[in-house]
C-alpha positions in Angstrom: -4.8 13.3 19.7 -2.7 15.9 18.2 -0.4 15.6 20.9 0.7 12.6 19.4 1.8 14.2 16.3 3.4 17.1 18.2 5.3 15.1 20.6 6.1 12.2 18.6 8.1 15.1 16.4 9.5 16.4 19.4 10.7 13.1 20.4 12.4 12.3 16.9 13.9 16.6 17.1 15.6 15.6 20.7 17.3 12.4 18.9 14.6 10.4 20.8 12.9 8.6 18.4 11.6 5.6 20.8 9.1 8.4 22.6 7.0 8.8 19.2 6.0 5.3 19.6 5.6 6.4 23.0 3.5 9.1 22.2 1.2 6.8 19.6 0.8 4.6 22.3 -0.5 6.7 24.5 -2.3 8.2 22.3 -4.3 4.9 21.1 -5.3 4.3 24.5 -6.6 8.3 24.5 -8.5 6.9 21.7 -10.2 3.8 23.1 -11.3 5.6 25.9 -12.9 8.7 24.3 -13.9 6.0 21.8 -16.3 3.7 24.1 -17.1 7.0 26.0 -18.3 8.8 22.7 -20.4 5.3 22.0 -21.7 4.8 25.0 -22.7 9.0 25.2 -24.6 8.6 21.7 -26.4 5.3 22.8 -27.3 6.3 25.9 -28.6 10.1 24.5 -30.5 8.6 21.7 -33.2 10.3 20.5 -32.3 13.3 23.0 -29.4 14.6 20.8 -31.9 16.0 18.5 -34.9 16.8 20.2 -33.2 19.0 22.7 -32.5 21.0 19.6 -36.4 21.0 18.3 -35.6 18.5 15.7 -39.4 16.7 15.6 -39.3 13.6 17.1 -40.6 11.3 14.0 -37.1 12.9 12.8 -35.1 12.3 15.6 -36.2 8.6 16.0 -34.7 8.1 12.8 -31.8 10.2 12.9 -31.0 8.4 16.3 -30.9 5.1 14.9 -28.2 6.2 12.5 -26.2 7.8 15.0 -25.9 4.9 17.5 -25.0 2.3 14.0 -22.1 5.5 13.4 -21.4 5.2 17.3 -19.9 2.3 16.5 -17.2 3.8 14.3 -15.7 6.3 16.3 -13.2 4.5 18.6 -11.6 2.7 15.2 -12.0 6.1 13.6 -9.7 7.4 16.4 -7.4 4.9 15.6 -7.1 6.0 12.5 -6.2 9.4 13.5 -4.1 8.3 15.9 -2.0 6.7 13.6 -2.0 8.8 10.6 -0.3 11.5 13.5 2.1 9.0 14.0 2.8 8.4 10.4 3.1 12.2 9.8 5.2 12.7 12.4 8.0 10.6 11.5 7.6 11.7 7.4 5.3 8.6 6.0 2.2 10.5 5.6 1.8 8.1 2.4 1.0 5.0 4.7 -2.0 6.8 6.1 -2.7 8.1 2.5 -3.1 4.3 0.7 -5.1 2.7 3.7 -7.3 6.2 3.5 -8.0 5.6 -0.2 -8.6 1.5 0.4 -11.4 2.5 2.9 -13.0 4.9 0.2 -13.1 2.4 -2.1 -14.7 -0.2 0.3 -17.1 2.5 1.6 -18.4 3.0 -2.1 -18.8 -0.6 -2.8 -20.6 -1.1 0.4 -22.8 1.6 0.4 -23.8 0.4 -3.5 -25.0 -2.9 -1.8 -26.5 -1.9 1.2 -28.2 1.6 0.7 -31.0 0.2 -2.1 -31.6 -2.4 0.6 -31.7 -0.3 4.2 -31.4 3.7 3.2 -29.3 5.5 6.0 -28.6 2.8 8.2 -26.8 0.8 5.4 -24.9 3.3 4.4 -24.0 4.3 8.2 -23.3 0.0 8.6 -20.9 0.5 5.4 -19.2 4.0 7.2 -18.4 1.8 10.3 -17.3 -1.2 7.9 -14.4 0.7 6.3 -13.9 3.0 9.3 -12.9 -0.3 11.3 -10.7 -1.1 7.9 -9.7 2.0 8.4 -7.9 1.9 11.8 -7.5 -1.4 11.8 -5.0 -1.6 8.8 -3.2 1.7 9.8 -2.5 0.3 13.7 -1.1 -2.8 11.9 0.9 -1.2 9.7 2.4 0.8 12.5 3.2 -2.3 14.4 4.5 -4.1 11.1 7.3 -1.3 10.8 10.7 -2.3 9.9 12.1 0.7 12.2 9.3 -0.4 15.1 11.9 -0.8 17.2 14.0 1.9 16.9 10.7 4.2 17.1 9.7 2.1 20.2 6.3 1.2 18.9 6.1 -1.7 20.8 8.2 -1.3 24.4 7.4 0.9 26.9 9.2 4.2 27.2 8.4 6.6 30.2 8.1 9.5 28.2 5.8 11.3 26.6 3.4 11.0 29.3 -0.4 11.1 29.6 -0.4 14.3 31.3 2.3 16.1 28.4 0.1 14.2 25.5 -3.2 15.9 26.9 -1.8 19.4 27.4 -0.6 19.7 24.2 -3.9 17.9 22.5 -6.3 19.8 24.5 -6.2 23.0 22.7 -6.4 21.2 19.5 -8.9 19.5 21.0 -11.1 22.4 21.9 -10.6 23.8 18.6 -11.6 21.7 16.8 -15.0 20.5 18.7 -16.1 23.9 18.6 -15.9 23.4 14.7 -17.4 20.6 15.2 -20.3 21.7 17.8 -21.2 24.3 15.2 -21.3 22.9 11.9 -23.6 19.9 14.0 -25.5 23.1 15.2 -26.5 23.8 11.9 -27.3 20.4 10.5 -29.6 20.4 13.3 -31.8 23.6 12.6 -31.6 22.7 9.6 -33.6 19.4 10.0 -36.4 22.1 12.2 -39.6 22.6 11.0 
């Protein structure tokens, strides 16, 4: 997804500006297929993620049931990030900034009512309630834009295409699973006996 943000930028450089809408287009369909893929991964796994990694399985059946409930928040979290790129890349960053701080707020208030109730799995229900706030507000604000048009948020452009937008995220992407493979890594041997 951080080929959005890269050639989004490059779009608005070239005196394109109707190819970063392009670009977050693109880009939010990226997100709604790694999204369903990344649920359907996690619900299908299950237990397995942890146990494959030695985590006891009275721990894992827990753990697993939190993970599938978080499941649920990753393709609107990818929206999110899809759109904060977008944001960033055509100098609002504060858009993505206000819905951010919104979705804090709503995460605290929901995790005060739900947690005393059901532990870990309200608080993961209240992550996936402000997560869909989240993306939801920041891919409406996009399309709310006063300079839509001219950024070409909501027409079809030709270019950037899906090929360019994963060449240029992939490396970003690689990065940063790695960082994210290994500080899960840890977590996990952490939760061995």
């Amino acid at each position: 997804l951080t080929g959005v943000q890269v050639l989004a930028a490059r779009g608005l450089g070239a005196g394109k500006p109707e190819e970063a809408g392009a670009a977050w287009r693109r880009g939010m369909v990226v997100s709604l297929v790694a999204g369903i893929a990344a649920v359907l991964l996690i619900w299908l796994l299950g237990e397995r993620i942890f146990t494959v990694f030695g985590i006891a399985p009275a721990l894992a059946q827990p753990s697993a049931a939190v993970a599938r409930i978080l499941a649920f928040s990753v393709p609107t979290h990818l929206a999110y990030v899809t759109s904060a790129f977008f944001f960033e890349s055509i100098q609002r960053p504060m858009a993505s900034t206000i819905v951010m701080l919104g979705a804090n707020v709503l995460n605290l208030v929901l995790n005060l009512a739900l947690v005393p109730s059901f532990g870990a799995e309200g608080s993961a229900w209240a992550t996936v309630a402000a997560r869909a706030g989240l993306g939801a507000l920041l891919v409406i604000w996009v399309l709310r834009l006063d300079e839509g048009e001219k950024y070409g948020v909501r027409r079809a452009a030709a270019r950037p295409g899906y090929r360019e937008l994963l060449a240029v995220g992939s490396a970003a992407a690689v990065s940063h699973a790695a960082e994210a493979v290994a500080f899960s890594v840890l977590t996990l041997l952490a939760g061995r006996p």
